[in-house]
CHARMM internal coordinates of N, CA and C (Angstrom, degrees):
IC EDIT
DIST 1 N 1 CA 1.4309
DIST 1 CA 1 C 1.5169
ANGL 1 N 1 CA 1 C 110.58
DIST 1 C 2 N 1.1979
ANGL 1 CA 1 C 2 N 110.29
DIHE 1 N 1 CA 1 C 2 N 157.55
DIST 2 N 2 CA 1.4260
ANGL 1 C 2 N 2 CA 107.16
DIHE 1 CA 1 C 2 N 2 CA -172.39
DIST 2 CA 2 C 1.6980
ANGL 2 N 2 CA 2 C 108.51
DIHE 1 C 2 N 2 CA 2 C -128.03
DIST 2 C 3 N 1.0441
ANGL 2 CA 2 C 3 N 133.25
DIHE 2 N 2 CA 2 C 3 N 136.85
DIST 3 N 3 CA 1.6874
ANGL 2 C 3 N 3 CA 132.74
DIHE 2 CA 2 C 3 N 3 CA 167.88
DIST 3 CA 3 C 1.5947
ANGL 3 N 3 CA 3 C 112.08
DIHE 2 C 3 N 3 CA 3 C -56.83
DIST 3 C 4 N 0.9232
ANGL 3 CA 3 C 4 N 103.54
DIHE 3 N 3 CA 3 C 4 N 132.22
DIST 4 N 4 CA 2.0120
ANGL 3 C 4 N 4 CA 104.14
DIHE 3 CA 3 C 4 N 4 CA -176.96
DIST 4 CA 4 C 1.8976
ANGL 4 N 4 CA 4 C 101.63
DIHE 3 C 4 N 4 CA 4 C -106.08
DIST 4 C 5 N 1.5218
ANGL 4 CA 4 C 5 N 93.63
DIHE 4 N 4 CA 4 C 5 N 8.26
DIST 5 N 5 CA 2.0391
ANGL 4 C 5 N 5 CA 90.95
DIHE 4 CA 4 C 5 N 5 CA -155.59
DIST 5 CA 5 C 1.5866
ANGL 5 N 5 CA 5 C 126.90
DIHE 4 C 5 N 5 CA 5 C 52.22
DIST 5 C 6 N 1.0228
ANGL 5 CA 5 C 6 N 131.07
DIHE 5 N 5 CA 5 C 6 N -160.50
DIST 6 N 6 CA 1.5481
ANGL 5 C 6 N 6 CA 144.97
DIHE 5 CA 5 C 6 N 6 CA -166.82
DIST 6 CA 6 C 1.3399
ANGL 6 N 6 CA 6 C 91.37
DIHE 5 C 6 N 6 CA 6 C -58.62
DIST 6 C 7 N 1.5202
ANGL 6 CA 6 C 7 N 114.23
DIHE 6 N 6 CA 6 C 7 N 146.92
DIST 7 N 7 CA 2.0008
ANGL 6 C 7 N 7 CA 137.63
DIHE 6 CA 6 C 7 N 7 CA 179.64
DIST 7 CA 7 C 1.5455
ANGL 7 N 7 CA 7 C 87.27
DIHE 6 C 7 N 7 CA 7 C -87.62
DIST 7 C 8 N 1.3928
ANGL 7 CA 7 C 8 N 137.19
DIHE 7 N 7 CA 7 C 8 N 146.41
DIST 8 N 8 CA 1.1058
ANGL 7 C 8 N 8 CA 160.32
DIHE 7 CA 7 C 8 N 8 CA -160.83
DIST 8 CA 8 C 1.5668
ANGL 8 N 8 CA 8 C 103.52
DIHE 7 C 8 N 8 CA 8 C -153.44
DIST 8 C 9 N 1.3271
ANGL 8 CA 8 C 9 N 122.52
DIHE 8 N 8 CA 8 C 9 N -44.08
DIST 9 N 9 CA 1.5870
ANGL 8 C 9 N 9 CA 112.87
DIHE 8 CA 8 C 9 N 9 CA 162.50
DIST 9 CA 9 C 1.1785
ANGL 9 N 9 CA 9 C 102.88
DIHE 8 C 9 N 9 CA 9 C -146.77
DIST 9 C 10 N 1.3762
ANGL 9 CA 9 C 10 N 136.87
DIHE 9 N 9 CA 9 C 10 N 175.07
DIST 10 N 10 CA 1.4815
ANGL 9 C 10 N 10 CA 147.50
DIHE 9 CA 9 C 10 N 10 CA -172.92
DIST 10 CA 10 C 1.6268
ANGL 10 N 10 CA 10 C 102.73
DIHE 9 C 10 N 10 CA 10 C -171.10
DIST 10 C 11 N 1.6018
ANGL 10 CA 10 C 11 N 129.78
DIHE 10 N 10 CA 10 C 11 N 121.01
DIST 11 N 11 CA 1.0178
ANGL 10 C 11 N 11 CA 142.47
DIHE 10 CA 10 C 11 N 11 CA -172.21
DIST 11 CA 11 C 1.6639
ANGL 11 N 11 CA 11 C 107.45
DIHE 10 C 11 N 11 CA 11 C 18.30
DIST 11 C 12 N 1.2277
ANGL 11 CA 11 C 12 N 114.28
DIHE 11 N 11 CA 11 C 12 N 75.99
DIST 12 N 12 CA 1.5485
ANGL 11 C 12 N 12 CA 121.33
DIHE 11 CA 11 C 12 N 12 CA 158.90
DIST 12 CA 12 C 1.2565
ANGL 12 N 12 CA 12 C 111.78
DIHE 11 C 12 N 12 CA 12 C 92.27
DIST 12 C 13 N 1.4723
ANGL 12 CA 12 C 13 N 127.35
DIHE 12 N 12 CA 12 C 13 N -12.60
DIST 13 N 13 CA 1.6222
ANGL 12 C 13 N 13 CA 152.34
DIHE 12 CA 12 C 13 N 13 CA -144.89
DIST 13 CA 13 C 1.4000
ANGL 13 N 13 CA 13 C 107.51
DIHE 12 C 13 N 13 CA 13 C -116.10
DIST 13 C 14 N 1.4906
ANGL 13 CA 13 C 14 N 125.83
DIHE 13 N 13 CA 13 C 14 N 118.32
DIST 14 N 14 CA 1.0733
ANGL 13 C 14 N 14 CA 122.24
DIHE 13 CA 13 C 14 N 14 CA 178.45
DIST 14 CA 14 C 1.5922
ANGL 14 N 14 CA 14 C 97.11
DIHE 13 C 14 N 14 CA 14 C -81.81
DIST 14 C 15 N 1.4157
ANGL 14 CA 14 C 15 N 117.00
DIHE 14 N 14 CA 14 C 15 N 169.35
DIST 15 N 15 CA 1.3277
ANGL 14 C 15 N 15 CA 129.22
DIHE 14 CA 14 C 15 N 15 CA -169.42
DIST 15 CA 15 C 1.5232
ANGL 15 N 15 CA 15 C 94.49
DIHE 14 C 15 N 15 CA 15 C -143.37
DIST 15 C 16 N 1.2733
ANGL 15 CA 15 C 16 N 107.42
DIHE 15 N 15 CA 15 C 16 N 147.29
DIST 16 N 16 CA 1.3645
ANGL 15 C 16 N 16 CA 130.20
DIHE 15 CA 15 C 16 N 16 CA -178.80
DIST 16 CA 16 C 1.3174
ANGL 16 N 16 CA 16 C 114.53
DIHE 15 C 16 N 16 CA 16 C -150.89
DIST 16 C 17 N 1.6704
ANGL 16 CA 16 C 17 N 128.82
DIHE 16 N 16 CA 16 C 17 N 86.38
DIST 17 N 17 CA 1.7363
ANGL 16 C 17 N 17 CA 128.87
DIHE 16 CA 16 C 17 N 17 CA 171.72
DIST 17 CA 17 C 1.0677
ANGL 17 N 17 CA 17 C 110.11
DIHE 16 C 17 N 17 CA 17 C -96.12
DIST 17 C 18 N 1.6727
ANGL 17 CA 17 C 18 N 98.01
DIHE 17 N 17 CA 17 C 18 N 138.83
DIST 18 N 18 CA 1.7249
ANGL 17 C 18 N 18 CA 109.07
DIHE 17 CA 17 C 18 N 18 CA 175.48
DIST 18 CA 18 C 1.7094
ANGL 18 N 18 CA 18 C 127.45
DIHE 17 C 18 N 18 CA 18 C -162.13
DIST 18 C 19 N 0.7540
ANGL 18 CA 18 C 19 N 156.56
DIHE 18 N 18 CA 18 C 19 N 171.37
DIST 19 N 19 CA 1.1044
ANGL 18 C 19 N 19 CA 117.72
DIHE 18 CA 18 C 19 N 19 CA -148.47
DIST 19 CA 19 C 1.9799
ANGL 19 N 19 CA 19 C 122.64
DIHE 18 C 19 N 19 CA 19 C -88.25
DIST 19 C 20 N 1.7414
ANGL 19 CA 19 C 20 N 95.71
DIHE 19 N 19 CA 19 C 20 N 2.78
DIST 20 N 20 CA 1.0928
ANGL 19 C 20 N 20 CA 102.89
DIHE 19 CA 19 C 20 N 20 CA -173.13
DIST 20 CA 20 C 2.1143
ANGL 20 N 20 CA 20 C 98.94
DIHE 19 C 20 N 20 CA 20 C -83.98
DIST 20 C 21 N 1.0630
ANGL 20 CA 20 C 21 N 100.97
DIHE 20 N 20 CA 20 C 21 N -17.48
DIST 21 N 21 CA 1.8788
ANGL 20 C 21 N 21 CA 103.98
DIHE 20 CA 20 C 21 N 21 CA 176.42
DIST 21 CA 21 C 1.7323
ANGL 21 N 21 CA 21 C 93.91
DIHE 20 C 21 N 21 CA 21 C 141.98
DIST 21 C 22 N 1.4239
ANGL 21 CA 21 C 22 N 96.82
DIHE 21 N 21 CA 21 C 22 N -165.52
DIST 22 N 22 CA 1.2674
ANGL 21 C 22 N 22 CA 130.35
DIHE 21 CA 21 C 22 N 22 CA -172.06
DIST 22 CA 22 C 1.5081
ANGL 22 N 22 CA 22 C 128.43
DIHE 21 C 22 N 22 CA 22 C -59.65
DIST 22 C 23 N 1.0528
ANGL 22 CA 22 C 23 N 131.07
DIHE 22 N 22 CA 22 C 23 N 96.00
DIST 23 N 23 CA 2.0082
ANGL 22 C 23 N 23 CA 93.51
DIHE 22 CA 22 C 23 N 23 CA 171.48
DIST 23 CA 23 C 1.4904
ANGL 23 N 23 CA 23 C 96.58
DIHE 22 C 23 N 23 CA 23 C -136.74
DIST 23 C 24 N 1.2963
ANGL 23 CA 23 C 24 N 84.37
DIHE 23 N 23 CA 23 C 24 N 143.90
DIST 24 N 24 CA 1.3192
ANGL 23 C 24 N 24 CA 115.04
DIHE 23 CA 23 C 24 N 24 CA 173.43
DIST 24 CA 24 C 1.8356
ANGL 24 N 24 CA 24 C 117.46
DIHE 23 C 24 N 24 CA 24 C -118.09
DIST 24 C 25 N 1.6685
ANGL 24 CA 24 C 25 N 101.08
DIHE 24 N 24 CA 24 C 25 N 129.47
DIST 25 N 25 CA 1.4290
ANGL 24 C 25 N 25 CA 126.29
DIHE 24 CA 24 C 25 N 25 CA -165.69
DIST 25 CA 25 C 1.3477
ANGL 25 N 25 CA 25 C 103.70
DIHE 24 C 25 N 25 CA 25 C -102.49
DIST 25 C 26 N 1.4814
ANGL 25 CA 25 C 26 N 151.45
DIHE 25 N 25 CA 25 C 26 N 161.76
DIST 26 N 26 CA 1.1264
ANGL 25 C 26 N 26 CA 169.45
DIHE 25 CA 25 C 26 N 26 CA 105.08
DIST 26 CA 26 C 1.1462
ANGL 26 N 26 CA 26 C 132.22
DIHE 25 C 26 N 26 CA 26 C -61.30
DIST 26 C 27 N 1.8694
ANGL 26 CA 26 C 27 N 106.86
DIHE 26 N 26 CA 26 C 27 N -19.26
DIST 27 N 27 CA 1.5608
ANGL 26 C 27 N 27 CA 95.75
DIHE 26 CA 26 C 27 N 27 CA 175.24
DIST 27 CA 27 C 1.6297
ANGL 27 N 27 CA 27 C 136.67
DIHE 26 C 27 N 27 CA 27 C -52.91
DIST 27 C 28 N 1.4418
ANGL 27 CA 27 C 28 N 123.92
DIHE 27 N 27 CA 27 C 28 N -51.60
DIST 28 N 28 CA 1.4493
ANGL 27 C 28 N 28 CA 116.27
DIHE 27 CA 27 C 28 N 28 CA -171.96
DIST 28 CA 28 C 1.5552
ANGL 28 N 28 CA 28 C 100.66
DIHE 27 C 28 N 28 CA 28 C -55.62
DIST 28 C 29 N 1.3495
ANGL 28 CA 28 C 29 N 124.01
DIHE 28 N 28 CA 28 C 29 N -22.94
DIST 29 N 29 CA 1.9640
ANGL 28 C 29 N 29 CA 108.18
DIHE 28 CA 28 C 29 N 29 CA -171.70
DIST 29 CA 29 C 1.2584
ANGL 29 N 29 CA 29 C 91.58
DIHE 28 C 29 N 29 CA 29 C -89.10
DIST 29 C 30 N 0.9890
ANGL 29 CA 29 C 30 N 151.27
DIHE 29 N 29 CA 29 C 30 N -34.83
DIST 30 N 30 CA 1.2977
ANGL 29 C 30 N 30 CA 143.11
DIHE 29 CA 29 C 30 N 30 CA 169.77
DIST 30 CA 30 C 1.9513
ANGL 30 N 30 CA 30 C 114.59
DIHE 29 C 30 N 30 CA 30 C -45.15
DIST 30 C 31 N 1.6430
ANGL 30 CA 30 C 31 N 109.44
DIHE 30 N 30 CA 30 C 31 N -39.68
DIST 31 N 31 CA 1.1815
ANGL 30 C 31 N 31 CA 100.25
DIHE 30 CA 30 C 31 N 31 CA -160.43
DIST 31 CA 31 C 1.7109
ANGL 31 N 31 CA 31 C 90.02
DIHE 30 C 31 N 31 CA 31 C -100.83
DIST 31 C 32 N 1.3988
ANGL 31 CA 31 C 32 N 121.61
DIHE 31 N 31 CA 31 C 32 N -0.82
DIST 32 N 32 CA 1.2551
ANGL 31 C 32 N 32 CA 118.61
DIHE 31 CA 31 C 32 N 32 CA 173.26
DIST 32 CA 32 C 1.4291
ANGL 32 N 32 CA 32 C 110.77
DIHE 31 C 32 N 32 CA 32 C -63.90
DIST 32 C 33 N 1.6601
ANGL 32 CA 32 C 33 N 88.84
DIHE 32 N 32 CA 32 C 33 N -61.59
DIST 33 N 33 CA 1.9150
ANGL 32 C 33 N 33 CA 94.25
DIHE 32 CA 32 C 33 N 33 CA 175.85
DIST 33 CA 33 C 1.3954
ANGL 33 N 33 CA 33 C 129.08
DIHE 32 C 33 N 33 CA 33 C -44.50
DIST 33 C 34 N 1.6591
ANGL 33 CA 33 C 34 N 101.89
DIHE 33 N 33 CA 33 C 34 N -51.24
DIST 34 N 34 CA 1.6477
ANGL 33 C 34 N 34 CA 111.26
DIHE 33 CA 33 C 34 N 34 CA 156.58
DIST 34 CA 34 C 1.5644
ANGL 34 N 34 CA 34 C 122.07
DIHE 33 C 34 N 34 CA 34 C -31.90
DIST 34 C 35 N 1.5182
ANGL 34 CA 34 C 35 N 107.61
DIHE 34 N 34 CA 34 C 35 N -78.53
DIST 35 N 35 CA 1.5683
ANGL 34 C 35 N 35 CA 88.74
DIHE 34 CA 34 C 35 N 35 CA 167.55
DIST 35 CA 35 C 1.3355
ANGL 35 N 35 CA 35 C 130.29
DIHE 34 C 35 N 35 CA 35 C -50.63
DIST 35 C 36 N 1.6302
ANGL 35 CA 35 C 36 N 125.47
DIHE 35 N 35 CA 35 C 36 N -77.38
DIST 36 N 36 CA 1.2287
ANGL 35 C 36 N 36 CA 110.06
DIHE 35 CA 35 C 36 N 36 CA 159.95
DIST 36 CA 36 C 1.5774
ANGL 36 N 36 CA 36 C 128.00
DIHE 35 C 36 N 36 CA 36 C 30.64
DIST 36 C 37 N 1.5007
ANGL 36 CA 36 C 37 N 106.91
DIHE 36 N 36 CA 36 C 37 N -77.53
DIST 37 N 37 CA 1.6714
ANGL 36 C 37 N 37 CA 139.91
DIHE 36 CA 36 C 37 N 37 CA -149.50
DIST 37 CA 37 C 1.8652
ANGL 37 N 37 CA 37 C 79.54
DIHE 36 C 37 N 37 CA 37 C -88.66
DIST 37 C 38 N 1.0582
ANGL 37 CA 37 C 38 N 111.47
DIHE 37 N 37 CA 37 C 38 N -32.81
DIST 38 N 38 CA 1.6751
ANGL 37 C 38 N 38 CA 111.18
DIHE 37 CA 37 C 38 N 38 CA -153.55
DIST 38 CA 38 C 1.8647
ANGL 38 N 38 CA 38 C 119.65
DIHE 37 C 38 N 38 CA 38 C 55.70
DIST 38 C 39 N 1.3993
ANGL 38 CA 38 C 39 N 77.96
DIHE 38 N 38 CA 38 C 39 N 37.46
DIST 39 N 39 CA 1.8042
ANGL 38 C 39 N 39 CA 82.82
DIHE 38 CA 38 C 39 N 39 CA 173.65
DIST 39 CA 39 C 2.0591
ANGL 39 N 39 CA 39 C 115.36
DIHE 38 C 39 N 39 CA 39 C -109.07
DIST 39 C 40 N 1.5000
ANGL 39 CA 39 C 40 N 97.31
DIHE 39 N 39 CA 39 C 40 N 27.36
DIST 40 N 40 CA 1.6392
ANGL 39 C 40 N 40 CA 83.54
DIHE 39 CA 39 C 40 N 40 CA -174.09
DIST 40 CA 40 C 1.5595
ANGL 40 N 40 CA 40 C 111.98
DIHE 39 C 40 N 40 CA 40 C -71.45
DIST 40 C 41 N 1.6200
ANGL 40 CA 40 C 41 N 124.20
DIHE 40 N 40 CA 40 C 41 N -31.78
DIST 41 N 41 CA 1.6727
ANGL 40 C 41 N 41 CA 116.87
DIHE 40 CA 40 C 41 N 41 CA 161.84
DIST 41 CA 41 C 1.2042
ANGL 41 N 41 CA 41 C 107.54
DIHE 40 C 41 N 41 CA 41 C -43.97
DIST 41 C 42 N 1.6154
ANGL 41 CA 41 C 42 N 138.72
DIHE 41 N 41 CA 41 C 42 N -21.26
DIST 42 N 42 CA 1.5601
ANGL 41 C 42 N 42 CA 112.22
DIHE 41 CA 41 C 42 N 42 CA -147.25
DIST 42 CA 42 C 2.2904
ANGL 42 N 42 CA 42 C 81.95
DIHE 41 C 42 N 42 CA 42 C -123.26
DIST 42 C 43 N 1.1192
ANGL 42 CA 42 C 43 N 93.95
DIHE 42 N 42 CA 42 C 43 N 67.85
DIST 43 N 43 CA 1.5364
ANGL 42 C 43 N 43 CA 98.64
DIHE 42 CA 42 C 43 N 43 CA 159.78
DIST 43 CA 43 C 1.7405
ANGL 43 N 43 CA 43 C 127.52
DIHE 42 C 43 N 43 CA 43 C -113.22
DIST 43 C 44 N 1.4597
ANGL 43 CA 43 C 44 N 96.20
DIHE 43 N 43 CA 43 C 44 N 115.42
DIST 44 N 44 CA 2.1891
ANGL 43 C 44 N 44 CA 76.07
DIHE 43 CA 43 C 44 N 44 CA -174.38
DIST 44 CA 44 C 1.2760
ANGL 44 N 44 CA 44 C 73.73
DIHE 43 C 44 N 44 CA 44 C -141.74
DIST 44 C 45 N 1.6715
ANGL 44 CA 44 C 45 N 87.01
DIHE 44 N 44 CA 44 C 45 N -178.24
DIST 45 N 45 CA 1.6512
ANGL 44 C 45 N 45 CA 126.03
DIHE 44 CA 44 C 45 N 45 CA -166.20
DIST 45 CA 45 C 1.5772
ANGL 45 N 45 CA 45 C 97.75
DIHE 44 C 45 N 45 CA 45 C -83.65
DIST 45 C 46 N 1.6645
ANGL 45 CA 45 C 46 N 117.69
DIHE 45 N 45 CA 45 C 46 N 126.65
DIST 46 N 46 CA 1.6081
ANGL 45 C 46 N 46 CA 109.29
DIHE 45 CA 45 C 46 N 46 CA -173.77
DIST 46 CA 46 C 1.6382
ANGL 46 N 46 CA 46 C 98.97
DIHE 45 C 46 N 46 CA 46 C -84.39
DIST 46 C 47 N 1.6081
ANGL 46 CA 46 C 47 N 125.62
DIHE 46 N 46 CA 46 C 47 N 13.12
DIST 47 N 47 CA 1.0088
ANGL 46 C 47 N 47 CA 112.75
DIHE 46 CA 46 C 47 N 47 CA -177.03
DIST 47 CA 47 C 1.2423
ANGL 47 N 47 CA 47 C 112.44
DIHE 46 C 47 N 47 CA 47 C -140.65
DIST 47 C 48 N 1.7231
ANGL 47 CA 47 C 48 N 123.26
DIHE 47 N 47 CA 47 C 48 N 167.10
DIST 48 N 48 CA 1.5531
ANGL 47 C 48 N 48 CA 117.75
DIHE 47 CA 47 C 48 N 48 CA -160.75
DIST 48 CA 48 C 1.4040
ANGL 48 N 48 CA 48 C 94.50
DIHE 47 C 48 N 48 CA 48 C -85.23
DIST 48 C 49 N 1.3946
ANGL 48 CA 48 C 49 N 93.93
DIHE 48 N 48 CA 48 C 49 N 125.65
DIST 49 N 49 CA 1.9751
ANGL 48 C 49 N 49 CA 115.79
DIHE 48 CA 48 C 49 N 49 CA -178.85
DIST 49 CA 49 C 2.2202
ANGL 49 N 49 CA 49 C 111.13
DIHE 48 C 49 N 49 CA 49 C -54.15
DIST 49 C 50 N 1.5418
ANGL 49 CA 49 C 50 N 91.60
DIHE 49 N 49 CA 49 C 50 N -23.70
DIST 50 N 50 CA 1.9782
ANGL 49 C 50 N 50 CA 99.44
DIHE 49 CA 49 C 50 N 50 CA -171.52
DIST 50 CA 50 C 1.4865
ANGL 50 N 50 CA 50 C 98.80
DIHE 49 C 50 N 50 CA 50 C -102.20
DIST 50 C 51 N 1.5575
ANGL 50 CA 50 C 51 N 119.51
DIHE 50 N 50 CA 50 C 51 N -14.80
DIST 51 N 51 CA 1.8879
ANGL 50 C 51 N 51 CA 111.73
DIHE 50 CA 50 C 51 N 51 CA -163.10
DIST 51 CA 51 C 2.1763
ANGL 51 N 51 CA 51 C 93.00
DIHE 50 C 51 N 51 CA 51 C -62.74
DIST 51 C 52 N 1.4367
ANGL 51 CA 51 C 52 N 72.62
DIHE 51 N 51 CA 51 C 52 N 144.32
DIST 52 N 52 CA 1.5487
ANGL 51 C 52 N 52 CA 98.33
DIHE 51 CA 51 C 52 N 52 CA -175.56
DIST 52 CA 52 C 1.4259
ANGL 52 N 52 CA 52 C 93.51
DIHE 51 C 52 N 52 CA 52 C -104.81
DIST 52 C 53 N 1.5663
ANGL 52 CA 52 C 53 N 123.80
DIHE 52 N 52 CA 52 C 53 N 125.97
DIST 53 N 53 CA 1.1970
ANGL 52 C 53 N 53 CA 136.65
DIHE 52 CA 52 C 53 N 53 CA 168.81
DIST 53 CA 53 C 1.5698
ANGL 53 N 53 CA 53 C 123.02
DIHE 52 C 53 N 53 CA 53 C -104.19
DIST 53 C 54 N 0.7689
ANGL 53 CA 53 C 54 N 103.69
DIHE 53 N 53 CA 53 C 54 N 138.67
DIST 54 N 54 CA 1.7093
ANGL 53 C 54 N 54 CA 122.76
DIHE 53 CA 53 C 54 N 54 CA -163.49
DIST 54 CA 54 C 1.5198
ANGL 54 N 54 CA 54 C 107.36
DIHE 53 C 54 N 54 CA 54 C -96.18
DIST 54 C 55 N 1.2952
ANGL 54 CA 54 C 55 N 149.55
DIHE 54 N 54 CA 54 C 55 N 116.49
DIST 55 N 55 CA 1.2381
ANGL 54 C 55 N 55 CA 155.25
DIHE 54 CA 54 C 55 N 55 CA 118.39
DIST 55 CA 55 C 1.3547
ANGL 55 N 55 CA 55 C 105.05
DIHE 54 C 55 N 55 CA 55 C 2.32
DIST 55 C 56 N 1.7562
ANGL 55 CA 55 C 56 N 117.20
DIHE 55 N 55 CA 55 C 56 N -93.03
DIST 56 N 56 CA 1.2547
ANGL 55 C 56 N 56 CA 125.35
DIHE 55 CA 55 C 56 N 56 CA -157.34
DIST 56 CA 56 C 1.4345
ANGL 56 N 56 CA 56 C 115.14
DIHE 55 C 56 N 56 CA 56 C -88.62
DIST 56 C 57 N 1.3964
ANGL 56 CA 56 C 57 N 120.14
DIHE 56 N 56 CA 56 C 57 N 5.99
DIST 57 N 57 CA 1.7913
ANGL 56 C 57 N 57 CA 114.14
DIHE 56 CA 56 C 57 N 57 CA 170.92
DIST 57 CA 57 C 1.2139
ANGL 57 N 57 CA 57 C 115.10
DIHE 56 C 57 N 57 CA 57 C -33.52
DIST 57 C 58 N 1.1700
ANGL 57 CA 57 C 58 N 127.10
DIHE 57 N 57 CA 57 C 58 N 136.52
DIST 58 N 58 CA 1.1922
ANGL 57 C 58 N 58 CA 128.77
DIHE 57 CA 57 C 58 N 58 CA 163.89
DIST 58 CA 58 C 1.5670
ANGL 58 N 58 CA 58 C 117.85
DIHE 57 C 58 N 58 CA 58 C -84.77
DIST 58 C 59 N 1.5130
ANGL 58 CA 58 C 59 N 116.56
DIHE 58 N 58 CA 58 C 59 N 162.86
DIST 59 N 59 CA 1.6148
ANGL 58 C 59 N 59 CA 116.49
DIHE 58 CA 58 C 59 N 59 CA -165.68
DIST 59 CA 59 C 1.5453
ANGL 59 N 59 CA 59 C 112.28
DIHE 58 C 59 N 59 CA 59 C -52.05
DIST 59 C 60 N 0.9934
ANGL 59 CA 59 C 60 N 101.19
DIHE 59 N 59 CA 59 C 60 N -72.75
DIST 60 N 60 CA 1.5692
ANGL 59 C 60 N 60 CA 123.60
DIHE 59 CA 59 C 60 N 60 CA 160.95
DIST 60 CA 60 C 1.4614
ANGL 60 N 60 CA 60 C 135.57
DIHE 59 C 60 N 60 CA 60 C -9.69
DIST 60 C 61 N 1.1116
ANGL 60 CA 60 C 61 N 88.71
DIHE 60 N 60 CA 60 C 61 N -45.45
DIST 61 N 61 CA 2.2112
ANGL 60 C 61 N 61 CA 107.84
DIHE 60 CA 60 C 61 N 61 CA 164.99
DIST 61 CA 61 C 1.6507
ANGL 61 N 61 CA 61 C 114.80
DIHE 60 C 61 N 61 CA 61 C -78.51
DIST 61 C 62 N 1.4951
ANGL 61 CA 61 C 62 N 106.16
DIHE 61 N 61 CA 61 C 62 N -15.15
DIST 62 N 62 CA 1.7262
ANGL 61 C 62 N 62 CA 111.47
DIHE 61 CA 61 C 62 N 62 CA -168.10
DIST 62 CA 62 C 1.9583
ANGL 62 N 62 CA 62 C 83.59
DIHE 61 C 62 N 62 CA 62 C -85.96
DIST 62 C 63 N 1.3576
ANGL 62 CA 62 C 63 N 97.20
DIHE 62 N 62 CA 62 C 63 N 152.63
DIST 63 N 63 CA 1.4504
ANGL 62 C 63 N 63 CA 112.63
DIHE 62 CA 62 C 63 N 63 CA 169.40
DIST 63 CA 63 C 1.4826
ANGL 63 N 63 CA 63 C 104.59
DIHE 62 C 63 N 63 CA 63 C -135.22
DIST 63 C 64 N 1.6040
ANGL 63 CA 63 C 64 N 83.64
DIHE 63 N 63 CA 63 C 64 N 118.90
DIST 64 N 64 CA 1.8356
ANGL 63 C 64 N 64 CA 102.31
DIHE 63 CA 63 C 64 N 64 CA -159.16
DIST 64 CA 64 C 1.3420
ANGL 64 N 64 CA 64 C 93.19
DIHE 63 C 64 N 64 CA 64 C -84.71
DIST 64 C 65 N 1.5652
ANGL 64 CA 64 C 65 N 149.12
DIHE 64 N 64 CA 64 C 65 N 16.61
DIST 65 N 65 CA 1.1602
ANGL 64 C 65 N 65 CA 123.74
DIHE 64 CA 64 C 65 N 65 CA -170.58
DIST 65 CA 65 C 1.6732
ANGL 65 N 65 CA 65 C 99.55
DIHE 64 C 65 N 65 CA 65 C -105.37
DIST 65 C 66 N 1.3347
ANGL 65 CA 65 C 66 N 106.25
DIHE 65 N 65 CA 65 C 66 N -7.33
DIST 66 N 66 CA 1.2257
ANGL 65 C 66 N 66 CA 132.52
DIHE 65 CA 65 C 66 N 66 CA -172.57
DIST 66 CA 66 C 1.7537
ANGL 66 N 66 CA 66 C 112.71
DIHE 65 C 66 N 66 CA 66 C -66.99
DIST 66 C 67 N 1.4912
ANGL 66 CA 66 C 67 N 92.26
DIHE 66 N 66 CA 66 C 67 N -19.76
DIST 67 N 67 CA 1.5898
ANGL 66 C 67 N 67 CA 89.14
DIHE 66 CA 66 C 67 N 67 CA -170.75
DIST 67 CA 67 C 1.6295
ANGL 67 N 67 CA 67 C 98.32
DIHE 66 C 67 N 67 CA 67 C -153.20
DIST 67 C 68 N 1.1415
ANGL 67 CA 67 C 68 N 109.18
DIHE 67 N 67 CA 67 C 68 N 61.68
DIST 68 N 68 CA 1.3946
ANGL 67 C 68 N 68 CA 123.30
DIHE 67 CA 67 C 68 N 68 CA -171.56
DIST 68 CA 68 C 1.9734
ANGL 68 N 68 CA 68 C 100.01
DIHE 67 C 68 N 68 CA 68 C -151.37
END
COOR INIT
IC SEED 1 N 1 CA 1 C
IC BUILD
């Protein structure tokens, strides 16, 4: 067997070791697929940037067709 040193990616996953732990990134497969698709111009927010969210709403006031 041979030592390869520190993981730098692992199935699509960037890797980052240090002594605080692990992390693992998704961005470059994300922007692979993006190109790929040729959709990196067509990126937006799937949600309204001004909606004011409520803590205590109750179920009942949400309109589920809204997000279905």
């Amino acid at each position: 067997m041979k030592d390869l040193g520190m993981m730098h990616y692992f199935l699509g996953m960037e890797v980052w070791q240090n002594a605080d732990g692990i992390f693992l990134r998704q961005g470059k497969y994300a922007v692979e697929i993006m190109n790929r698709f040729r959709m990196m111009g067509c990126m937006t927010t799937p949600m309204a940037s001004n909606l004011k969210l409520l803590s205590g709403a109750s179920l009942d006031s949400v309109d589920a067709t809204m997000y279905r």
